[in-house]
MARBA-3410 file (N, C-alpha, C, O; in Angstrom, 1 decimal):
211
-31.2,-7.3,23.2,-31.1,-7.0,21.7,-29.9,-7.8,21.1,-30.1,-8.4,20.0 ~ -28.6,-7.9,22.0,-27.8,-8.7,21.6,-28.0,-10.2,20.9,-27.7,-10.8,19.8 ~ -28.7,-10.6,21.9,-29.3,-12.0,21.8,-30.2,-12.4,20.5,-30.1,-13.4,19.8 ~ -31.0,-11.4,20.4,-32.0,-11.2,18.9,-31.1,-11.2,18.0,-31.4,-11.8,17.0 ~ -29.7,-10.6,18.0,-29.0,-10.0,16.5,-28.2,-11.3,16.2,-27.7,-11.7,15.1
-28.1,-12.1,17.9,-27.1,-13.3,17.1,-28.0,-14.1,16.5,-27.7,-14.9,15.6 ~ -29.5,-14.0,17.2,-30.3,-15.4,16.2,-30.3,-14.8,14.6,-30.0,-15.3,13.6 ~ -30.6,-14.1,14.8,-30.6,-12.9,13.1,-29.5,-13.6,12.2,-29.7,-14.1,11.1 ~ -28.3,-13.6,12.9,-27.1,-13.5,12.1,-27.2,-14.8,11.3,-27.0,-15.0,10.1 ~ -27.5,-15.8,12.5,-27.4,-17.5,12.5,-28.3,-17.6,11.3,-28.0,-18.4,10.4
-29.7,-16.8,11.3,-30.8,-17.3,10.4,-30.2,-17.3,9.1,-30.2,-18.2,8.2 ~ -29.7,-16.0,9.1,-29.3,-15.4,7.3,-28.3,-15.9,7.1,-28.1,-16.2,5.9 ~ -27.3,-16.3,8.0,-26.6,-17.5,7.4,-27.1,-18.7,6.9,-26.9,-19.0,5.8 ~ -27.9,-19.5,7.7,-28.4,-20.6,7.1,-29.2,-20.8,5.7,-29.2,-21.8,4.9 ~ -30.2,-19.5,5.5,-31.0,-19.3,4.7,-30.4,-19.3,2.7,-30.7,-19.7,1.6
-29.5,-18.5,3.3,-28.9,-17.9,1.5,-28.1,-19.5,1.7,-28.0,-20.3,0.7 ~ -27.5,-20.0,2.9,-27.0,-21.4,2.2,-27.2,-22.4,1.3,-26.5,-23.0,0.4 ~ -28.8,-22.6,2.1,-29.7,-24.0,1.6,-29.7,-23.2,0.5,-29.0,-23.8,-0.3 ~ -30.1,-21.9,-0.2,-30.3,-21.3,-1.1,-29.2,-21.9,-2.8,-29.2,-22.6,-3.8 ~ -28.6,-21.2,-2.3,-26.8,-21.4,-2.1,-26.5,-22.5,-3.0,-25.9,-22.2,-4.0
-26.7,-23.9,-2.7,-26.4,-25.2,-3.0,-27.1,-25.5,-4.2,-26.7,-26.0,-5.2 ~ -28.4,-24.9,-4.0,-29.6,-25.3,-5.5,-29.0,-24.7,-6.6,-29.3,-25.1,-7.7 ~ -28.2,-23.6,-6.4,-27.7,-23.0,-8.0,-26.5,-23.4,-8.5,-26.2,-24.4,-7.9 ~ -25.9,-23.2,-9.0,-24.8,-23.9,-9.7,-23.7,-23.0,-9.7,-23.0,-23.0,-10.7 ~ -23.4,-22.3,-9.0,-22.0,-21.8,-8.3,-21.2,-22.7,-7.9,-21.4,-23.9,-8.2
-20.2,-22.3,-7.3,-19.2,-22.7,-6.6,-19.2,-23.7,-5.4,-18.5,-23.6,-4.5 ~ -20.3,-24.8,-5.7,-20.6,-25.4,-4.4,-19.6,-25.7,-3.6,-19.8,-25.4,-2.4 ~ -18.2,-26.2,-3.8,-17.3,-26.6,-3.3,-16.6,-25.6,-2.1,-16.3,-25.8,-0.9 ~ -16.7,-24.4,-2.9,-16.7,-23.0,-2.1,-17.4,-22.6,-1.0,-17.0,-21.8,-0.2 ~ -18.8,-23.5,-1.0,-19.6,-23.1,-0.1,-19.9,-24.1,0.8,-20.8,-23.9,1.6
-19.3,-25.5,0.8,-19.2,-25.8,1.4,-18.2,-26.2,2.5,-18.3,-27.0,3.4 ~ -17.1,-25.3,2.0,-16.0,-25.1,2.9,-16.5,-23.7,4.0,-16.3,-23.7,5.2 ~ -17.0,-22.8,3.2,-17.7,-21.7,4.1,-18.7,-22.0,5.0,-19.2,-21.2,5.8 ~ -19.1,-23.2,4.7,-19.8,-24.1,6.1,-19.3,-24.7,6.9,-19.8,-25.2,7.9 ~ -18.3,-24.9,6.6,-17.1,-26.0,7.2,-17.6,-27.2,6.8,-17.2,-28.1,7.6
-18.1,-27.6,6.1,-18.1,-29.0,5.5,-17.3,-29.4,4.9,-17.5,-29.6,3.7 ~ -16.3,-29.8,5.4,-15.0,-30.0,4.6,-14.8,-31.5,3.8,-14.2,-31.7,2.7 ~ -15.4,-32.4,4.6,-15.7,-33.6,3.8,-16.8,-33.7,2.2,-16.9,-34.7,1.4 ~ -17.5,-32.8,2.2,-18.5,-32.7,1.2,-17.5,-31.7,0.1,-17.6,-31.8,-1.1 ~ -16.6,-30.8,0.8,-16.2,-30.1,0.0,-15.1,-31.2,-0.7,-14.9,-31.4,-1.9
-14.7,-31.7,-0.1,-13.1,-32.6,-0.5,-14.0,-33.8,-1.8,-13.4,-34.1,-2.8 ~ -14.9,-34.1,-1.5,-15.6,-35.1,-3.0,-15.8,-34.5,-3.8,-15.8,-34.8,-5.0 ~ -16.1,-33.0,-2.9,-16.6,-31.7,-4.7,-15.7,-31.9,-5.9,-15.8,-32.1,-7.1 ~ -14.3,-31.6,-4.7,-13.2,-31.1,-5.6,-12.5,-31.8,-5.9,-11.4,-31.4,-6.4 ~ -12.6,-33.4,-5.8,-11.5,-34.6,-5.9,-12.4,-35.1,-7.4,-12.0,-36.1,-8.1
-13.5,-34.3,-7.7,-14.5,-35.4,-8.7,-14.0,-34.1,-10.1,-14.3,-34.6,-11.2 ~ -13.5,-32.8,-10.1,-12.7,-32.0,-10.7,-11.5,-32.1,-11.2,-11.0,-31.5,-12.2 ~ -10.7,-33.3,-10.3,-9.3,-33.6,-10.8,-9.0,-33.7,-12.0,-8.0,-33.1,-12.5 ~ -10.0,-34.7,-12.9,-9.5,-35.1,-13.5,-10.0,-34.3,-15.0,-10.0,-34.9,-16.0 ~ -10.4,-33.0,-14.9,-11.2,-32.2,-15.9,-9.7,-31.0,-16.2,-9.5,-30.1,-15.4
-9.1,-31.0,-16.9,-8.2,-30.0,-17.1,-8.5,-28.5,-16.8,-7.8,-27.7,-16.2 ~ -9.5,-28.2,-17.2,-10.0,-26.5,-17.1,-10.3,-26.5,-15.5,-10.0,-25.5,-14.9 ~ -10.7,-27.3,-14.8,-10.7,-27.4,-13.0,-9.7,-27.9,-12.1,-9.4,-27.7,-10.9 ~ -9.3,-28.4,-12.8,-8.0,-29.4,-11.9,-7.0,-28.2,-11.3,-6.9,-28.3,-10.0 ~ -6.6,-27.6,-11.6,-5.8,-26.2,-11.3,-7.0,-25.5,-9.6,-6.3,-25.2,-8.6
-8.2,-25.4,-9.6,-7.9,-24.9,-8.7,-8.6,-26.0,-7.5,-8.7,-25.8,-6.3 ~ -8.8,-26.9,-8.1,-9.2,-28.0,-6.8,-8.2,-28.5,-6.3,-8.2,-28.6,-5.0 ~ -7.2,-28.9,-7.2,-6.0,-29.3,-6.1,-5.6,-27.8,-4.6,-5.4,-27.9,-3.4 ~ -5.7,-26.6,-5.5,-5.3,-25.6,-4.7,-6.7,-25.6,-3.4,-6.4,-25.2,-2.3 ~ -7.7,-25.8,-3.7,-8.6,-25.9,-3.1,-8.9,-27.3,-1.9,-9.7,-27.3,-1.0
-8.0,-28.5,-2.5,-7.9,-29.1,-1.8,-7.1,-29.2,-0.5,-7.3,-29.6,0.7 ~ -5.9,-28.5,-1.3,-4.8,-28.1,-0.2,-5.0,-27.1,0.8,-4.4,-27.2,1.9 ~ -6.0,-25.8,0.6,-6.1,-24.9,1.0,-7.4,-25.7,2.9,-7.5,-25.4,4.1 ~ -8.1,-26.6,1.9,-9.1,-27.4,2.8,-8.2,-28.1,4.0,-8.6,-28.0,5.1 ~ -6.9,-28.9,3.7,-6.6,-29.3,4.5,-5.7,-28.7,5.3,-5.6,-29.3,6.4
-4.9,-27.3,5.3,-4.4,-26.0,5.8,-5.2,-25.8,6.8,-4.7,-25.9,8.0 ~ -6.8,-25.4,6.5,-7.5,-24.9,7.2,-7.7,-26.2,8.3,-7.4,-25.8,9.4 ~ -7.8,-27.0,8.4,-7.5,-28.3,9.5,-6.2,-28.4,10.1,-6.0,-29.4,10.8 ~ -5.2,-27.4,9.9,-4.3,-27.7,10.5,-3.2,-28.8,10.0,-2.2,-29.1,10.5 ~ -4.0,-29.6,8.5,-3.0,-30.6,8.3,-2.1,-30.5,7.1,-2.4,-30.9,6.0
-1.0,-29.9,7.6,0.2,-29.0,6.7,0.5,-30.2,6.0,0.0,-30.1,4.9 ~ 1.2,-31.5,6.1,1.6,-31.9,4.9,0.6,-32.6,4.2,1.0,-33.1,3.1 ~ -1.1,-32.7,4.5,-1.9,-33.0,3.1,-2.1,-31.6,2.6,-3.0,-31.6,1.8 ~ -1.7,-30.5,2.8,-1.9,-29.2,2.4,-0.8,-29.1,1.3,-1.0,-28.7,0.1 ~ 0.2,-29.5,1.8,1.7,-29.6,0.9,1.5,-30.6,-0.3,2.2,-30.5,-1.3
0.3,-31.7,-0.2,1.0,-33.0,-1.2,0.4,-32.5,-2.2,0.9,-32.5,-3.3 ~ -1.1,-31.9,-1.9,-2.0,-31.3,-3.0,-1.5,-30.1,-3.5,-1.4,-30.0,-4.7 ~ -1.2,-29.0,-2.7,-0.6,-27.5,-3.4,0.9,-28.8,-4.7,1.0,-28.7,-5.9 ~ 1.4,-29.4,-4.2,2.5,-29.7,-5.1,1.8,-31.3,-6.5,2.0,-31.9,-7.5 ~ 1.3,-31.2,-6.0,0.3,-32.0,-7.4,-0.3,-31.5,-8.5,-0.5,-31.8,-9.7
-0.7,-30.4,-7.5,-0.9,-29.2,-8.5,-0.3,-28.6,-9.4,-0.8,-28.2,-10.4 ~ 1.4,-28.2,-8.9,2.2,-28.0,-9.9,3.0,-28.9,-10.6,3.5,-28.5,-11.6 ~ 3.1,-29.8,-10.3,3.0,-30.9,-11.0,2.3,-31.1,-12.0,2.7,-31.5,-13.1 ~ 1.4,-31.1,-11.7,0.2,-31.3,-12.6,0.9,-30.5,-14.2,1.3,-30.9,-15.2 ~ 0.5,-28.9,-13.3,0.4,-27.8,-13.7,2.0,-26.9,-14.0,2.0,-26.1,-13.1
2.8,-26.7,-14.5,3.9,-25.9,-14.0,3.6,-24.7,-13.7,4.2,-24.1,-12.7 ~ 2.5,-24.1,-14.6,2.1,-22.6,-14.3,1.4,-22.2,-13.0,1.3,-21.1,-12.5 ~ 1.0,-23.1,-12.6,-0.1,-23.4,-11.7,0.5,-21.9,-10.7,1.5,-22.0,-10.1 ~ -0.2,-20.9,-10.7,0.4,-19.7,-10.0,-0.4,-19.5,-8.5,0.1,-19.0,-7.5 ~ -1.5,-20.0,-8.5,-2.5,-20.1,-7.2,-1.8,-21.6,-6.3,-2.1,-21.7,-5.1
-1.0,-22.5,-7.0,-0.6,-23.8,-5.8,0.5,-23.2,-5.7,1.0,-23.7,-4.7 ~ 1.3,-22.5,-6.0,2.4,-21.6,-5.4,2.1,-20.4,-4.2,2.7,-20.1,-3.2 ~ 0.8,-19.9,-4.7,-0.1,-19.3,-3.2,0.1,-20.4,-2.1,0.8,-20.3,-1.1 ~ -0.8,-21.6,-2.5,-1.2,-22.1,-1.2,0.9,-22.7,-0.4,1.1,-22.8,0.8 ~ 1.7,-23.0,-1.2,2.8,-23.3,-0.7,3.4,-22.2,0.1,4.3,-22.6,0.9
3.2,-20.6,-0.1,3.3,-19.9,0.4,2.6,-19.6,1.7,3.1,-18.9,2.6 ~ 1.3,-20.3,1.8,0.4,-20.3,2.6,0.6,-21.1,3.5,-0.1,-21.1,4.5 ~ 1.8,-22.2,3.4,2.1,-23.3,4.5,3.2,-22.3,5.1,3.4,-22.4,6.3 ~ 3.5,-21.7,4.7,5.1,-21.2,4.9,4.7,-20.1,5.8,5.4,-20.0,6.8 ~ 3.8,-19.4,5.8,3.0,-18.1,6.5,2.3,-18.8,7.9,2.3,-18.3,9.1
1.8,-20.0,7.4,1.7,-20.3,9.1,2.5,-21.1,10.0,2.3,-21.3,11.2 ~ 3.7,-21.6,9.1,5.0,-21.9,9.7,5.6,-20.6,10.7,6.4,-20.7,11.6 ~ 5.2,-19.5,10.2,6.3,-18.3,10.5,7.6,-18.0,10.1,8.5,-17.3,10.6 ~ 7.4,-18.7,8.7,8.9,-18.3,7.5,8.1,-17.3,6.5,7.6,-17.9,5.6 ~ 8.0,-15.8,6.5,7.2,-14.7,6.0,8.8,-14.7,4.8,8.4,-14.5,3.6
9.8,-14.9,4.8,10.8,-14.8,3.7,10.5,-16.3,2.7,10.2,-16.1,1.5 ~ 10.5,-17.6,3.3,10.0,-18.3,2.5,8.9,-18.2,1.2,9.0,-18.3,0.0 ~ 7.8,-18.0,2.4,6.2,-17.5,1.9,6.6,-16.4,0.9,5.9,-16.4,-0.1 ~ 7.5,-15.6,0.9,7.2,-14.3,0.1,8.1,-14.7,-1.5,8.1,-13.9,-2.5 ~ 8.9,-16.1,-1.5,9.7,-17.0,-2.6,8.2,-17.0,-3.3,7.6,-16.2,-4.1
7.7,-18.2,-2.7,6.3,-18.4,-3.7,5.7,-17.7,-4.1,5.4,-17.6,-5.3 ~ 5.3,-16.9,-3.2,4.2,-15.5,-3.9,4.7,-14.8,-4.9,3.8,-14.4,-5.8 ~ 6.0,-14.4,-5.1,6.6,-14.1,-6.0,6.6,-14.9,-7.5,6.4,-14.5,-8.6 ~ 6.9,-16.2,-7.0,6.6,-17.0,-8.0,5.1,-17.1,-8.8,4.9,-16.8,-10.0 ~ 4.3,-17.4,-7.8,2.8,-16.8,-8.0,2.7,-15.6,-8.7,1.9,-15.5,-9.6
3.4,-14.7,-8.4,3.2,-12.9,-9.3,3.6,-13.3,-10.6,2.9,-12.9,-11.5 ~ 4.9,-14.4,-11.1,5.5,-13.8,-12.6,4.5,-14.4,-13.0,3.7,-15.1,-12.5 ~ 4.8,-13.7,-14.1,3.8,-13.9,-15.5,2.5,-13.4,-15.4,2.3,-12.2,-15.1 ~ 1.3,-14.2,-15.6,-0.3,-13.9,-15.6,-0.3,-14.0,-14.1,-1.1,-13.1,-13.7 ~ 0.1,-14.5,-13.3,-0.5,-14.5,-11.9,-0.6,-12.8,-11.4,-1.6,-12.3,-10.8
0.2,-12.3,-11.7,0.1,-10.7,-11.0,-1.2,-10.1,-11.8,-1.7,-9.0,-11.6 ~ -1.8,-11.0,-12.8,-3.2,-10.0,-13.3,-4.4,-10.6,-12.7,-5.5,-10.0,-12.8 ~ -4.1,-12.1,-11.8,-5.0,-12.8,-11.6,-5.8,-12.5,-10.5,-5.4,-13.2,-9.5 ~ -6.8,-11.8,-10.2,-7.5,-11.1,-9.4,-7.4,-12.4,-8.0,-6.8,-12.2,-6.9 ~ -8.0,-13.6,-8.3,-7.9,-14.8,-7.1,-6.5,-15.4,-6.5,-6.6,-16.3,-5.7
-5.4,-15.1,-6.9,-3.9,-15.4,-6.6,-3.6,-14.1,-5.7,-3.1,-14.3,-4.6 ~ -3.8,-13.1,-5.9,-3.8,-11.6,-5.2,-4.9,-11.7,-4.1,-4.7,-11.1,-3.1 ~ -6.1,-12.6,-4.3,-6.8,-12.4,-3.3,-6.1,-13.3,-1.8,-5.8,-12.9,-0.6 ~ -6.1,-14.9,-2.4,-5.7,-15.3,-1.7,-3.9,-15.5,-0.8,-3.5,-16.1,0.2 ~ -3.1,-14.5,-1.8,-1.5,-14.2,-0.7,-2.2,-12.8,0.2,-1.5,-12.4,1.2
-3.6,-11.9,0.0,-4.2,-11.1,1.0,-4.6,-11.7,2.1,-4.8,-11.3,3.2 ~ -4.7,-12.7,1.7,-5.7,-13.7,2.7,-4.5,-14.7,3.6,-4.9,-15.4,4.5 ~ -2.8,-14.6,3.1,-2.0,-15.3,3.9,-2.0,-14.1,4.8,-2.5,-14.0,5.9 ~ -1.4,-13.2,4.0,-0.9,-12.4,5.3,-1.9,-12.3,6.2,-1.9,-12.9,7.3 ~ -3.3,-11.2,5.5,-4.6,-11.1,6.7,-4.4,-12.6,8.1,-4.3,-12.2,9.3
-4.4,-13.9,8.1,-4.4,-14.5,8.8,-2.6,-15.3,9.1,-2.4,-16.4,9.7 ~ -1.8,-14.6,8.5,-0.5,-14.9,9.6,-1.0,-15.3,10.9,-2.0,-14.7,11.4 ~ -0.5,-16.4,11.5,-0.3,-16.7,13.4,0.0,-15.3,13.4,0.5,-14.8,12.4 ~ -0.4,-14.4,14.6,0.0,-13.4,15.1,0.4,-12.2,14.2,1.3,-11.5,14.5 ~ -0.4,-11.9,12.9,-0.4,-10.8,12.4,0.3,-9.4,12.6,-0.4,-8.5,13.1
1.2,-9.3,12.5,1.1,-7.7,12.1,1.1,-6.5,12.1,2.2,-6.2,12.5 ~ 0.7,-5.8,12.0,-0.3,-4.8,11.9,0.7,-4.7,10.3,0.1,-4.5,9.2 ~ 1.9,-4.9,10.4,3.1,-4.9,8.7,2.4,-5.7,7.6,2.2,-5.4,6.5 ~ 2.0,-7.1,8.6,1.6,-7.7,7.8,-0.4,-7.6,7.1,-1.0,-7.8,6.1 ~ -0.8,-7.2,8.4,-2.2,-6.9,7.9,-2.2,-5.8,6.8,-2.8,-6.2,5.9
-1.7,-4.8,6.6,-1.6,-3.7,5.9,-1.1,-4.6,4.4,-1.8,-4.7,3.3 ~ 0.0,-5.2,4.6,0.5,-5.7,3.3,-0.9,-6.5,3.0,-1.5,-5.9,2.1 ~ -1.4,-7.5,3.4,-2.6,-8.1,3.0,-3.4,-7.1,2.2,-3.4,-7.1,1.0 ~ -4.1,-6.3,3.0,-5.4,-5.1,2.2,-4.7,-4.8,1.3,-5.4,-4.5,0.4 ~ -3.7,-4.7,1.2,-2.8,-3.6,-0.1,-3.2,-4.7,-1.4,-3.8,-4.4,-2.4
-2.8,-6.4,-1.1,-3.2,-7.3,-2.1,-4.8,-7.3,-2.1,-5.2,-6.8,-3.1 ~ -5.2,-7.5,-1.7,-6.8,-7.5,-1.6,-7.1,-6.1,-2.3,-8.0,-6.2,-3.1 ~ -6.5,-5.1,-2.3,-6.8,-4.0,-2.9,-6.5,-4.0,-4.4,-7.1,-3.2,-5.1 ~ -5.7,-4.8,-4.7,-4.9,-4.6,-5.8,-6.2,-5.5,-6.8,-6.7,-5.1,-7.9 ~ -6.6,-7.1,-5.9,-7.6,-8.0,-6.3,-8.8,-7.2,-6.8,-9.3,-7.3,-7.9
-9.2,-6.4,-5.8,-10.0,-5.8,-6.3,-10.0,-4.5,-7.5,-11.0,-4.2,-8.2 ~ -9.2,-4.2,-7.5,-8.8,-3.1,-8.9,-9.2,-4.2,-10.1,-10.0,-3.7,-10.8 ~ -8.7,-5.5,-10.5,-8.7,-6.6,-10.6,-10.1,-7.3,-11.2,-10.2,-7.9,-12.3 ~ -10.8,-7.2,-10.6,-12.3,-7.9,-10.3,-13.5,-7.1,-9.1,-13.9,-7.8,-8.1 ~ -13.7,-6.0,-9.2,-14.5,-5.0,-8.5,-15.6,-5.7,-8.0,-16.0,-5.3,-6.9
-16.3,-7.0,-8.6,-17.0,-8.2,-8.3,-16.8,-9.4,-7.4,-17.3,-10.5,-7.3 ~ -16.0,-8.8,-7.0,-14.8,-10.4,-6.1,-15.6,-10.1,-4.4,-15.1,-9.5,-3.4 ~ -16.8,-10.8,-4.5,-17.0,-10.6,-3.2,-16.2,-11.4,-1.8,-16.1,-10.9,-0.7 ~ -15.4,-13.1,-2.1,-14.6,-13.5,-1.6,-13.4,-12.5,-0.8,-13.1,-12.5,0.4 ~ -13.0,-11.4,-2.2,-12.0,-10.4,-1.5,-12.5,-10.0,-0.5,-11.9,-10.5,0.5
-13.8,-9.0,-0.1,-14.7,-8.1,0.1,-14.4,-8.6,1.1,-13.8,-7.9,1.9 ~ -14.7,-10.4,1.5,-15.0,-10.6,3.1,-13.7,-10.5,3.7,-13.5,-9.7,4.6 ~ -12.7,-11.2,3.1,-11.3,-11.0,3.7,-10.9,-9.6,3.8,-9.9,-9.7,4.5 ~ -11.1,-8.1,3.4,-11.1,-7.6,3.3,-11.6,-6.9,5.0,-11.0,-6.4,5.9 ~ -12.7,-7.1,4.8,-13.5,-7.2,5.9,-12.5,-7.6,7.2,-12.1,-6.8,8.0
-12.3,-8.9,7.2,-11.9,-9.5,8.2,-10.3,-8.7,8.8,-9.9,-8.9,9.9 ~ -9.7,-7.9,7.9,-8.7,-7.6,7.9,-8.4,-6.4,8.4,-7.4,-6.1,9.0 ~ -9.8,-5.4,8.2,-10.2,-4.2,8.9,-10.8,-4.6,10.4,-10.7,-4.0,11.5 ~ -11.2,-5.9,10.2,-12.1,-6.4,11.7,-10.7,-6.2,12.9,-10.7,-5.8,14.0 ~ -9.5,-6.8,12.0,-8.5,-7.0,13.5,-7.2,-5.4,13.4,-6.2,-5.2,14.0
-7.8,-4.7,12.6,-7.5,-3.4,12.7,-8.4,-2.5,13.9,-8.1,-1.4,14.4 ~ -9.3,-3.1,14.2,-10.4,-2.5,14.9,-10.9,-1.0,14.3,-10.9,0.1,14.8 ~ -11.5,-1.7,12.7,-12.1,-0.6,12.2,-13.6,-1.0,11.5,-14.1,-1.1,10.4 ~ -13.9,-1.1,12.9,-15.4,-1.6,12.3,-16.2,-1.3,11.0,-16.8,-2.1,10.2 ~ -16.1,0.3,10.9,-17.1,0.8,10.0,-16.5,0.3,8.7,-17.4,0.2,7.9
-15.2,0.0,8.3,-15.2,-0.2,7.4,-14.8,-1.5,7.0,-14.6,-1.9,5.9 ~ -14.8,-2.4,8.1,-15.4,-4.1,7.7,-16.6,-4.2,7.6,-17.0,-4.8,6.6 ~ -17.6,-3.6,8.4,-18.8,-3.3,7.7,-19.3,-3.4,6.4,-20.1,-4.1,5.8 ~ -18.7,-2.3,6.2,-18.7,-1.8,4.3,-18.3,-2.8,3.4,-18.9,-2.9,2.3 ~ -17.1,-3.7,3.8,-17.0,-4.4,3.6,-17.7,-5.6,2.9,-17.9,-6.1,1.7
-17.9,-6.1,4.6,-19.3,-7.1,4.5,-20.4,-7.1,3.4,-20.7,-7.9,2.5 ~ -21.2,-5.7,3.9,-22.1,-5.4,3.4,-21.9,-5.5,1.9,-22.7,-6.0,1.2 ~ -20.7,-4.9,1.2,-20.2,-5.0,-0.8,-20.3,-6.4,-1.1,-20.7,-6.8,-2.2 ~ -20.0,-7.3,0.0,-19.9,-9.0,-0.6,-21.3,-9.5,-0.4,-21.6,-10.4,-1.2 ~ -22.2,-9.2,0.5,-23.6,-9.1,-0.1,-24.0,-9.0,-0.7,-24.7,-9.8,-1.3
-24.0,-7.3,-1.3,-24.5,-6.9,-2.5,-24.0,-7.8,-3.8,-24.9,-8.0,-4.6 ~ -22.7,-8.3,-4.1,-22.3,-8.6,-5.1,-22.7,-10.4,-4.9,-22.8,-11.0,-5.9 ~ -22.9,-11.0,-3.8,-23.7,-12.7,-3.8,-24.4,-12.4,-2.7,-23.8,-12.2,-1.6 ~ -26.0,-12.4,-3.0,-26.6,-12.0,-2.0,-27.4,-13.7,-1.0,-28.4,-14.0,-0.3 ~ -25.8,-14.6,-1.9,-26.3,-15.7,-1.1,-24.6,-16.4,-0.7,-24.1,-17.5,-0.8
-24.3,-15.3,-0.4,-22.9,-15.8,0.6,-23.3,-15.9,2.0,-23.2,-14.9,2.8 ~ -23.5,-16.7,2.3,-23.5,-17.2,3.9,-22.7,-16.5,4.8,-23.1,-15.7,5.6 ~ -21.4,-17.0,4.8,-20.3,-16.1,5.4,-20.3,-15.0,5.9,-20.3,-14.7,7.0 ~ -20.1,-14.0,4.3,-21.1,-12.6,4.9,-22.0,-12.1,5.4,-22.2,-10.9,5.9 ~ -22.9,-13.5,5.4,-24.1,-12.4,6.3,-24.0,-13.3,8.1,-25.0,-13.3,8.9
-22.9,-13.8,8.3,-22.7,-14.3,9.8,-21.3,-13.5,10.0,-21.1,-13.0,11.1 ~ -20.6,-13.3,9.2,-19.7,-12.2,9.7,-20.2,-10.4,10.1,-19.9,-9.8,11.1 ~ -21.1,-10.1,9.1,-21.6,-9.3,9.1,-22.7,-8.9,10.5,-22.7,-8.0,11.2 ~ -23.4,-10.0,10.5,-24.0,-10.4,12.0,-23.2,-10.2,13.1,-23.6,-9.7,14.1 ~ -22.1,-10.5,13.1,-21.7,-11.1,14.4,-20.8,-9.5,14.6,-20.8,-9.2,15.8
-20.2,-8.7,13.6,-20.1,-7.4,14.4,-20.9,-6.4,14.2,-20.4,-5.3,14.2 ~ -22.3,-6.5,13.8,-23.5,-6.0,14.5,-23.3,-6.1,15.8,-22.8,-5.2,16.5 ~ -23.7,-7.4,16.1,-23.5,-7.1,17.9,-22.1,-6.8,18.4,-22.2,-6.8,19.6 ~ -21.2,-6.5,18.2,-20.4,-6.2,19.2,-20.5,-4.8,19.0,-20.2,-4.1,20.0 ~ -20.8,-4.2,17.7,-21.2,-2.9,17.6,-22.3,-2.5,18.5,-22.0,-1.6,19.3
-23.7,-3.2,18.5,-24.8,-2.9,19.1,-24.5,-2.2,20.8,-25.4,-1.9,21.5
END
């Protein structure tokens, strides 16, 4: 049965993907949730130069290269960004977000703060993503997992529609070892894009360890 639930999971991943790309969402988003990271990086380098987008592609660029492990192109983009930008309250996230996987949690928490003044503390995606440093600290927590859900919680008070939160959310309960309600999780960020890829291979994948 195990074996059946992982091809399952793989299918409904791939399926809402191809899906996914034909509509005019967030491609850039989705193709980082593929790990396509080179398709994602033309998405969001062809955004720069559009003022109403530039704000979160650089943060998105940097966030891309974080996720590779490569902290100082992670650094040049989060800081181009405010440059760019002074307000820029989400490239103050991702500078916080270098600093969290450095293991400077006092650093990281300079930025995030910075990120909070003003509109950032209303901004449902700045709250999601300092949920999403802590949730994946090196070596989490359990201080810091809790603090994560509390922002993720807040994101969602925020944007009740934020299925992005939902999965991190998810993932956050997952290293709580509280299945049922990453589950719940999962399953809300479906309901709300029932062509999130992510969700339905996260969601798959603790099916089976549940099974």
């Amino acid at each position: 049965m195990t074996n059946n639930w992982k091809y399952i999971a793989l299918m409904a991943a791939a399926f809402p993907a191809t899906a996914a790309f034909a509509q005019t969402g967030d491609a850039g988003r989705k193709a980082v949730d593929l790990e396509r990271y080179e398709e994602a990086k033309s998405i969001y380098k062809s955004q720069l130069g559009n003022k109403n987008s530039a704000d979160n592609a650089y943060f998105a660029l940097g966030d891309i290269y974080l996720r590779t492990e490569k902290l100082d192109s992670a650094a040049y983009y989060f800081n181009q960004g405010i440059s760019t930008n002074k307000k820029s309250y989400i490239n103050r996230v991702g500078l916080g977000k270098i600093a969290m996987q450095q293991g400077d949690q006092a650093k990281a928490e300079q930025q995030f703060n910075e990120a909070l003044s003003g509109k950032g503390k209303k901004d449902p995606f700045v709250l999601a993503m300092i949920g999403e440093a802590y949730v994946n600290a090196p070596n989490a927590t359990e201080a810091q997992i809790n603090k994560g859900i509390d922002y993720l919680k807040q994101s969602l008070e925020r944007d009740n529609k934020n299925a992005l939160a939902n999965v991190i959310l998810g993932d956050a309960y997952l290293k709580q070892k509280k299945g049922g309600e990453a589950m719940s999780s999962y399953d809300r960020a479906i309901q709300l894009d029932d062509n999130y890829a992510t969700a339905y291979l996260k969601r798959g994948q603790l099916y089976t360890k549940l099974s």
